[in-house]
Biopython code that builds the backbone (N, CA, C, O; Angstrom):
import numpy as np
from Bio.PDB.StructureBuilder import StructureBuilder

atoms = [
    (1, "UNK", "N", (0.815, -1.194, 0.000)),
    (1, "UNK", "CA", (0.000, 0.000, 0.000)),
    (1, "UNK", "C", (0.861, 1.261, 0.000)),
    (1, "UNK", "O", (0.635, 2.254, -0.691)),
    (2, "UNK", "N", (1.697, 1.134, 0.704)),
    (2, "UNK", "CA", (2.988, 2.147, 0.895)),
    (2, "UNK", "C", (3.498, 3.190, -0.611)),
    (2, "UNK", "O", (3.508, 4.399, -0.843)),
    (3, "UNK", "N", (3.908, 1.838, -1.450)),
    (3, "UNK", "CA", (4.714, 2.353, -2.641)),
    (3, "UNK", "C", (3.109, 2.832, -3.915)),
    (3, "UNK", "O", (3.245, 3.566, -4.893)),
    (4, "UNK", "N", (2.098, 2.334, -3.597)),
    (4, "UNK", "CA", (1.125, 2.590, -4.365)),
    (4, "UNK", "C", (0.453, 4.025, -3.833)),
    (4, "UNK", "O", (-0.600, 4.292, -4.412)),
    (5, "UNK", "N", (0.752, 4.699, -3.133)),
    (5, "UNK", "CA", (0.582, 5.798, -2.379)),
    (5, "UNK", "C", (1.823, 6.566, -2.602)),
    (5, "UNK", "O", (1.506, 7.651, -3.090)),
    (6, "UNK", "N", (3.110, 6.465, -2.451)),
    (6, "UNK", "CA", (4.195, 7.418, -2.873)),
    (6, "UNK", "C", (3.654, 7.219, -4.565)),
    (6, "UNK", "O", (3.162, 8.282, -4.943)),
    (7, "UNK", "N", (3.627, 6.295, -5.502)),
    (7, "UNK", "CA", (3.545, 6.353, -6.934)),
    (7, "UNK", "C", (2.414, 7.458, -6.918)),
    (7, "UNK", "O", (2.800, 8.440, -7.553)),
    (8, "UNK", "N", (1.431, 7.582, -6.516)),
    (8, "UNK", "CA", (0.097, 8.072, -6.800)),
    (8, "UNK", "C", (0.463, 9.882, -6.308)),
    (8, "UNK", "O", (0.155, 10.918, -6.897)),
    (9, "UNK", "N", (1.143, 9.696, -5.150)),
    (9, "UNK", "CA", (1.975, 11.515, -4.967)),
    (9, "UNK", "C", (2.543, 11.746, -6.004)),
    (9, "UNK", "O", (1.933, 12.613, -6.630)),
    (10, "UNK", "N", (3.823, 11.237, -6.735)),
    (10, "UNK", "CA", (4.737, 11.052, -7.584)),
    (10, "UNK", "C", (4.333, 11.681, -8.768)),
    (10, "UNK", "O", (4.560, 12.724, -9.380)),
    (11, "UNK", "N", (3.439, 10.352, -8.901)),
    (11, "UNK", "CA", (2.570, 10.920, -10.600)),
    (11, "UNK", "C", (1.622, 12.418, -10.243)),
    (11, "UNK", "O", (1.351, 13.093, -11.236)),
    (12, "UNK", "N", (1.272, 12.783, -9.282)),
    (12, "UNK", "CA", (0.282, 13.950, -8.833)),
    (12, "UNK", "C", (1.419, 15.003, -9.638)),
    (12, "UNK", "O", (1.184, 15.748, -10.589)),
    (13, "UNK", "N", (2.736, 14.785, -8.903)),
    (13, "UNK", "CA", (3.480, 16.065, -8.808)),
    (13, "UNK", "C", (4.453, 15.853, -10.259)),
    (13, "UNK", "O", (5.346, 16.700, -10.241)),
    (14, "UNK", "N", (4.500, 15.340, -10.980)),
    (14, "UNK", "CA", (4.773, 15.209, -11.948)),
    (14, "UNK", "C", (3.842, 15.783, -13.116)),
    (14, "UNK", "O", (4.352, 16.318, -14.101)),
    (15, "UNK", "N", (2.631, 15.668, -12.989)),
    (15, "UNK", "CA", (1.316, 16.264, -13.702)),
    (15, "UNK", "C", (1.546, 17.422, -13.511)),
    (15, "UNK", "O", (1.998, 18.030, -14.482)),
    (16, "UNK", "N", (1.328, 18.242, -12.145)),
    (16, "UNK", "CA", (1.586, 19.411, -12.079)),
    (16, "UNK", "C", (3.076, 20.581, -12.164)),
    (16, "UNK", "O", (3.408, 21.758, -12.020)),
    (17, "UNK", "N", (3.491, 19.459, -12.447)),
    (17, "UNK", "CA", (4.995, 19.798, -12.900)),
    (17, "UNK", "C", (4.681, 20.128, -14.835)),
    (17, "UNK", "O", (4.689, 21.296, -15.222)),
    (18, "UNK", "N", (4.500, 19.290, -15.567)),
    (18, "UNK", "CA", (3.849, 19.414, -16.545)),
    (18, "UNK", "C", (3.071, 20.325, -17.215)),
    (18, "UNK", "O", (3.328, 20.738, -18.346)),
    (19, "UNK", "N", (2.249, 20.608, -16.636)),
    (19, "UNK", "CA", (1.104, 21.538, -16.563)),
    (19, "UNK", "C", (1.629, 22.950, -16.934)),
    (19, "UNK", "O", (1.537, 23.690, -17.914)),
    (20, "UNK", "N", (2.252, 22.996, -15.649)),
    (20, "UNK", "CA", (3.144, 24.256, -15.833)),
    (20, "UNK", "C", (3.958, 25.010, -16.546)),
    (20, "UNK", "O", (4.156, 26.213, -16.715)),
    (21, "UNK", "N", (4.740, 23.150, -17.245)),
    (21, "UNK", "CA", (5.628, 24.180, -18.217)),
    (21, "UNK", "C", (4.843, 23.848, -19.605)),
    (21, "UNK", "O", (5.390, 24.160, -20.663)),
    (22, "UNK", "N", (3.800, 23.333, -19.610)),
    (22, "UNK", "CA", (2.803, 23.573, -21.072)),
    (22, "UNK", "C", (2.160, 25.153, -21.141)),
    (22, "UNK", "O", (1.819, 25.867, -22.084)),
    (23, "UNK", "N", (2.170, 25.332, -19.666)),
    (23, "UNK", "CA", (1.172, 26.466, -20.078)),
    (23, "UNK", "C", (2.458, 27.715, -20.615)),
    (23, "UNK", "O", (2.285, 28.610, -21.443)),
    (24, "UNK", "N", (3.881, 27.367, -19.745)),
    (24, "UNK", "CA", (4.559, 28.309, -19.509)),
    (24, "UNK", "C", (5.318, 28.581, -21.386)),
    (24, "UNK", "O", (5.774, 29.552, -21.990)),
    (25, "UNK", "N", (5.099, 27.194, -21.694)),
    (25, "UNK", "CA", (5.465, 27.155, -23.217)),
    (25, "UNK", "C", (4.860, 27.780, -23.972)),
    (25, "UNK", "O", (5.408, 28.636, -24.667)),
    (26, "UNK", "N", (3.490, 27.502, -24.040)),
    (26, "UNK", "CA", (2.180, 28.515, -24.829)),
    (26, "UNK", "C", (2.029, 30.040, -24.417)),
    (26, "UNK", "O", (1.491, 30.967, -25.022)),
    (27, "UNK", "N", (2.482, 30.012, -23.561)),
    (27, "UNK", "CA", (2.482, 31.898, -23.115)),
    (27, "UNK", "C", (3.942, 32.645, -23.577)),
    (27, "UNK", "O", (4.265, 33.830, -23.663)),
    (28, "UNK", "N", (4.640, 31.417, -23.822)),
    (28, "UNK", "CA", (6.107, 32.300, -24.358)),
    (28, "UNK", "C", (5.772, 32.069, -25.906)),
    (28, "UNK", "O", (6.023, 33.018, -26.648)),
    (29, "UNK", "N", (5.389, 31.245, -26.310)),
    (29, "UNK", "CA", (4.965, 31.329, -27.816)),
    (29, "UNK", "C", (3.646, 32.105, -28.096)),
    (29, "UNK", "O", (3.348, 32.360, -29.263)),
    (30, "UNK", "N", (3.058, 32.387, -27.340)),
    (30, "UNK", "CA", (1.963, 33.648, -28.019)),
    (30, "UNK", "C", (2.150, 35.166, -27.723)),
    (30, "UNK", "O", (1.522, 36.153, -28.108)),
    (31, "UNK", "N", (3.457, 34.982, -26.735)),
    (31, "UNK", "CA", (3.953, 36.952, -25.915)),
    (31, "UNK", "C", (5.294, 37.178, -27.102)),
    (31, "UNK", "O", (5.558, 38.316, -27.491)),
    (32, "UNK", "N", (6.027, 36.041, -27.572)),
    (32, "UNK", "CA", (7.144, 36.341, -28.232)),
    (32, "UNK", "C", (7.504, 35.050, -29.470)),
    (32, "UNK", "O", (8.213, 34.073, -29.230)),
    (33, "UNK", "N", (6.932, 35.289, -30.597)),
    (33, "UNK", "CA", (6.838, 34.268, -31.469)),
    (33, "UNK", "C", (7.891, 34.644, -32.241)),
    (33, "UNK", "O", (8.342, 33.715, -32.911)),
    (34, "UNK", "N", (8.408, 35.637, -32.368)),
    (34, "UNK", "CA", (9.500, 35.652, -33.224)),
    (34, "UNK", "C", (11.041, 35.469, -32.792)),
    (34, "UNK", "O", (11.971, 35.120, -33.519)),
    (35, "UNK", "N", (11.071, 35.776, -31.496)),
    (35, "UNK", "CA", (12.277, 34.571, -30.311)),
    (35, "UNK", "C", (12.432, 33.179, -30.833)),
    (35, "UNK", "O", (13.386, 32.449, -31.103)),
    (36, "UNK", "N", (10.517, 33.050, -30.891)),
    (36, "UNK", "CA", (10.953, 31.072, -30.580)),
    (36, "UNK", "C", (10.499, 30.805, -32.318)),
    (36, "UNK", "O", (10.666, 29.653, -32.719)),
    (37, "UNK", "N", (10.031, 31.672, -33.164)),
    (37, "UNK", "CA", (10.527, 31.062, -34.644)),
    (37, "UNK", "C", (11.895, 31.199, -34.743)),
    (37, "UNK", "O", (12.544, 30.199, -35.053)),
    (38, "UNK", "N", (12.521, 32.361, -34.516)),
    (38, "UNK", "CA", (14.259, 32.322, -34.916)),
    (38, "UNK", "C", (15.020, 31.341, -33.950)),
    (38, "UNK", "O", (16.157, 31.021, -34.297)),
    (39, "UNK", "N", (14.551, 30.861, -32.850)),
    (39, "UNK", "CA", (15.424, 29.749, -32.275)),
    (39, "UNK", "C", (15.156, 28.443, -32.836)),
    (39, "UNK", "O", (16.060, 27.607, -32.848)),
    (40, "UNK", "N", (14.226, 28.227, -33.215)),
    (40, "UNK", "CA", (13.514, 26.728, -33.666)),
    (40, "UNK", "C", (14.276, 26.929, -35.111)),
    (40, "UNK", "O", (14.974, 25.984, -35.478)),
    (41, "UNK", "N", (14.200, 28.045, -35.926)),
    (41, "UNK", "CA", (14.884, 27.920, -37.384)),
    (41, "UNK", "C", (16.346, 27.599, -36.901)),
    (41, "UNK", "O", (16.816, 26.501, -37.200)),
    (42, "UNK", "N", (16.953, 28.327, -36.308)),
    (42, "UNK", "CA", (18.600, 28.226, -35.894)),
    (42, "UNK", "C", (18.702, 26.712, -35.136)),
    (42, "UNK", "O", (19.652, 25.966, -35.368)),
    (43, "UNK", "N", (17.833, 26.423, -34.392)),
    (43, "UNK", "CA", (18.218, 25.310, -33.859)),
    (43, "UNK", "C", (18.704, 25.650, -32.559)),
    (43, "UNK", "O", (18.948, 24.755, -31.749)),
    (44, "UNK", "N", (18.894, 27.044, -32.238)),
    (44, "UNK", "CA", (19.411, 27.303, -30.483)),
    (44, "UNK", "C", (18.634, 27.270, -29.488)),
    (44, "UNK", "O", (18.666, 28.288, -28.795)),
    (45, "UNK", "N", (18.012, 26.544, -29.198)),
    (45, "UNK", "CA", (16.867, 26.511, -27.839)),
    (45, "UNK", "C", (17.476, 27.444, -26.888)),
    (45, "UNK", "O", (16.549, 28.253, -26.840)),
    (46, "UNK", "N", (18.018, 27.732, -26.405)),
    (46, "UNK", "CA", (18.759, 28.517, -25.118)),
    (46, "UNK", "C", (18.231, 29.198, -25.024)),
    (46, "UNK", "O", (17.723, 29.202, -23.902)),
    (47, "UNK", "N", (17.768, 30.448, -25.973)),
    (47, "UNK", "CA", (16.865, 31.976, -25.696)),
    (47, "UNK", "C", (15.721, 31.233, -25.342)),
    (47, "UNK", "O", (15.292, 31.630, -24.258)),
    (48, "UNK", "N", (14.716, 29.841, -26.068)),
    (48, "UNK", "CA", (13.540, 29.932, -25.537)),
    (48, "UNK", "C", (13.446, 29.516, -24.011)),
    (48, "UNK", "O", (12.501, 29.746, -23.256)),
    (49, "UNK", "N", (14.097, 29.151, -23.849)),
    (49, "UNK", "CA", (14.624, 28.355, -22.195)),
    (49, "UNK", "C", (14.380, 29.169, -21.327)),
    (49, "UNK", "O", (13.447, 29.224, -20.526)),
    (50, "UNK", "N", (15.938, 30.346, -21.624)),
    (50, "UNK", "CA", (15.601, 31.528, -20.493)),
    (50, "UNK", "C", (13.930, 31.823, -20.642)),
    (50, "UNK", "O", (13.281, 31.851, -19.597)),
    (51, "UNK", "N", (13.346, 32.007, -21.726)),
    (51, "UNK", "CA", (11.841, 32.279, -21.691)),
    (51, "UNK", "C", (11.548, 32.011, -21.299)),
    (51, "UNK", "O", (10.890, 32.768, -20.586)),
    (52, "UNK", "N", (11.436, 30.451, -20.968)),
    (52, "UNK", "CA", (10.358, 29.807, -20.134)),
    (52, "UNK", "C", (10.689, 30.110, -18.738)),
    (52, "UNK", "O", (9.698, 30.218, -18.016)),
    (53, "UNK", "N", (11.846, 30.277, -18.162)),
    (53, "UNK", "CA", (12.220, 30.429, -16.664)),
    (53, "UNK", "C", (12.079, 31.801, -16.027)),
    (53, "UNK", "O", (12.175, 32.330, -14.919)),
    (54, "UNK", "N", (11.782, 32.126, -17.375)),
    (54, "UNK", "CA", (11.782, 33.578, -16.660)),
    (54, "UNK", "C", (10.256, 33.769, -16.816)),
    (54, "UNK", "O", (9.860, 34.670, -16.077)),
    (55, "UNK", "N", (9.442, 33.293, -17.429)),
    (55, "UNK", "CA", (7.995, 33.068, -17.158)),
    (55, "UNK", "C", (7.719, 32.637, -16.131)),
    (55, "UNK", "O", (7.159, 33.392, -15.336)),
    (56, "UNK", "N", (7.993, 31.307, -15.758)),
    (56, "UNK", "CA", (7.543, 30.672, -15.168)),
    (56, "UNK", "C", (7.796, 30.872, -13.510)),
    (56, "UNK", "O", (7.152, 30.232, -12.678)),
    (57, "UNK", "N", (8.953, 31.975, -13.121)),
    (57, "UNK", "CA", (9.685, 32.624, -12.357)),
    (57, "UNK", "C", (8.723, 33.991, -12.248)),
    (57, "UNK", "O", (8.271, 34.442, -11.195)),
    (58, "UNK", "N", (8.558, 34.437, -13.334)),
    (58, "UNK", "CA", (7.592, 35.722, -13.028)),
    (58, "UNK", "C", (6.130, 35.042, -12.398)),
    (58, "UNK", "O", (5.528, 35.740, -11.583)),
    (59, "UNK", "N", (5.604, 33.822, -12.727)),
    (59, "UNK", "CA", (4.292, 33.217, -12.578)),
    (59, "UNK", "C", (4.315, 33.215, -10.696)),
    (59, "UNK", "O", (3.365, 33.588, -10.008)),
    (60, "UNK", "N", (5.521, 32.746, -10.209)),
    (60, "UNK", "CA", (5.345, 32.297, -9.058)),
    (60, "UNK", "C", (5.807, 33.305, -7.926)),
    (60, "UNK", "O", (5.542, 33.361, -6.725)),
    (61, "UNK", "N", (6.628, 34.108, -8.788)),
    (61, "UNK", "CA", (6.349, 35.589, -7.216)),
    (61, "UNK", "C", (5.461, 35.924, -7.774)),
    (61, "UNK", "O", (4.975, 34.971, -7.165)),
    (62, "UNK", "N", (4.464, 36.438, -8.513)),
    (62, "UNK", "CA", (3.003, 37.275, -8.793)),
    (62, "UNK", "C", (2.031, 36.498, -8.085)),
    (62, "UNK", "O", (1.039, 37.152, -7.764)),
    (63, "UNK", "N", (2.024, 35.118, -7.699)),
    (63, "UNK", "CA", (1.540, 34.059, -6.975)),
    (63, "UNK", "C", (1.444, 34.477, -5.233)),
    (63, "UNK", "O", (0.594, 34.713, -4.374)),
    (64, "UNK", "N", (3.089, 34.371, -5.414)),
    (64, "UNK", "CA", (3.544, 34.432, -3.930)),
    (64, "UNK", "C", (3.678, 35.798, -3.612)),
    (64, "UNK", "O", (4.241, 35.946, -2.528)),
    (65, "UNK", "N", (3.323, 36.973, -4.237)),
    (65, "UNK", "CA", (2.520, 38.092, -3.800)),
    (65, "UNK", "C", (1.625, 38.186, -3.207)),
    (65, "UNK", "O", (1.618, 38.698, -2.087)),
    (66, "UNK", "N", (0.484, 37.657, -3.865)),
    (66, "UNK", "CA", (-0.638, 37.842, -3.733)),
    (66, "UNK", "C", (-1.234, 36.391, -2.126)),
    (66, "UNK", "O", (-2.307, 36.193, -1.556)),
    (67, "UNK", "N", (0.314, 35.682, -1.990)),
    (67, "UNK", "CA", (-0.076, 35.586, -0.639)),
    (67, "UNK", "C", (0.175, 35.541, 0.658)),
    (67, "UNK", "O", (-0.750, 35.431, 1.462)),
]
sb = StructureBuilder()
sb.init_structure("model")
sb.init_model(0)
sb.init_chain("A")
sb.init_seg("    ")
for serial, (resi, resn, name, xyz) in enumerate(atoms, 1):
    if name == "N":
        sb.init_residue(resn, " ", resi, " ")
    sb.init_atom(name, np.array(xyz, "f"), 0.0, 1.0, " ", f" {name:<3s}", serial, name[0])
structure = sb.get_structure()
């Protein structure tokens, strides 16, 4: 029962791990599409990266502001 209960946390926080950086992906591709067309043509992911961290970094103090 033990390990079927850590799996079932596991997979929880893995989902919401997920989640996050789908949404954090779709908000950097609809605020700055011409970043992540010229990185995807070049092949340099790195600029969209910082994007996402720095989204996803802005997401969670505006969060942890507000509590």
């Amino acid at each position: 029962m033990m390990i079927a209960a850590t799996t079932l946390k596991a997979t929880g926080v893995l989902a919401v791990l997920s989640t996050v950086l789908a949404i954090a992906a779709i908000w950097v591709v609809l605020t700055d599409p011409v970043t992540v067309a010229t990185a995807v043509n070049t092949g340099d992911l790195s600029s969209v990266f910082g994007l996402l961290t720095r989204a996803i970094a802005d997401a969670v103090r505006t969060i942890l502001r507000y509590l």
